[in-house]
C-alpha positions in Angstrom: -1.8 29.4 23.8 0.8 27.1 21.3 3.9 26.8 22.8 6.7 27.8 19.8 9.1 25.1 19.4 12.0 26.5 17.6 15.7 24.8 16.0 18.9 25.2 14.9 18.4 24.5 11.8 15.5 22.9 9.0 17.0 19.8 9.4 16.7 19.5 12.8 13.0 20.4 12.6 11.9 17.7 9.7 14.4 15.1 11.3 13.3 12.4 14.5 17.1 12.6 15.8 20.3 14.7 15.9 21.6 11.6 13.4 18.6 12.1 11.1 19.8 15.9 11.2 23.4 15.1 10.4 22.7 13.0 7.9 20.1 14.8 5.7 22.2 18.0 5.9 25.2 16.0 4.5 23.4 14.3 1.5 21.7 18.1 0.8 25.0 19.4 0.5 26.5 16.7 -1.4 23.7 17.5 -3.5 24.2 21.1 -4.3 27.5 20.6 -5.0 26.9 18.0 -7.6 24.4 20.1 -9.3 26.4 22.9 -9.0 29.0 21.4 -10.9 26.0 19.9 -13.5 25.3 23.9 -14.2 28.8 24.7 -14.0 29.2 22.3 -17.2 26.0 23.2 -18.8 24.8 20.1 -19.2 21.5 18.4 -20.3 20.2 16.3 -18.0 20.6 13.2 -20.4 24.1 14.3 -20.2 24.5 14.7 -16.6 23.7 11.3 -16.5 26.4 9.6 -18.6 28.4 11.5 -16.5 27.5 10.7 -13.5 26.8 7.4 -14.1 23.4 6.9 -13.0 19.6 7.2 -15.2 18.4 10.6 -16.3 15.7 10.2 -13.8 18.2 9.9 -11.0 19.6 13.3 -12.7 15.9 15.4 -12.3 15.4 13.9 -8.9 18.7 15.4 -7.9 18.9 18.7 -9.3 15.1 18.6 -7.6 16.4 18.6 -4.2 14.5 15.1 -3.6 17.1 14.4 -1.0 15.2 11.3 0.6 16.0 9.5 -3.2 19.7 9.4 -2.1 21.8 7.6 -0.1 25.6 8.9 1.1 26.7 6.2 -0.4 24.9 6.8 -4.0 26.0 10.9 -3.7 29.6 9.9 -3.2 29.6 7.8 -6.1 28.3 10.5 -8.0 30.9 12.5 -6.8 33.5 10.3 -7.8 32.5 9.6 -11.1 32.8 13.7 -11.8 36.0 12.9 -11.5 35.9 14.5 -7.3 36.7 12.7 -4.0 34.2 13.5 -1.1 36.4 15.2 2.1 34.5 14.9 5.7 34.9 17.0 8.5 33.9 16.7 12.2 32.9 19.5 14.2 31.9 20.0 17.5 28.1 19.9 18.3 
């Protein structure tokens, strides 16, 4: 019989530790919310880019959910070259 192991969450269940966790979930959403203003803006990828600052690559890898490619620290500066400041929040475990 296979004992069913089950989670709170996908990141949980792909991640070593509760900080893995955390951390994967914050640069995913980070990550939707910077393609989400991409599609918001219709923009080409190429254009994304100049934008955002970073290489057209960086642009496909991103709106490709490739979220071990990114740091925090890369996504925030993303963020703040759209012109938007990244807000944290704790929460209770």
């Amino acid at each position: 019989m296979t004992k069913t192991e089950t989670f709170s969450s996908v990141w949980d269940a792909i991640a070593d530790t509760p900080e893995q966790a955390a951390n994967l979930q914050a640069r995913a959403e980070l990550m939707r919310q910077i393609a989400a203003i991409i599609k918001a803006n219709d923009w080409k990828q190429t254009d994304a880019a100049t934008h955002c600052g970073v290489t057209q690559p960086r642009i496909n890898d991103l709106l490709r959910g490739r979220v071990s490619r990114f740091s925090l620290d890369a996504l925030v500066n993303i963020a703040t070259a759209l012109g938007r400041r990244v807000h944290v929040r704790l929460e209770a475990a």
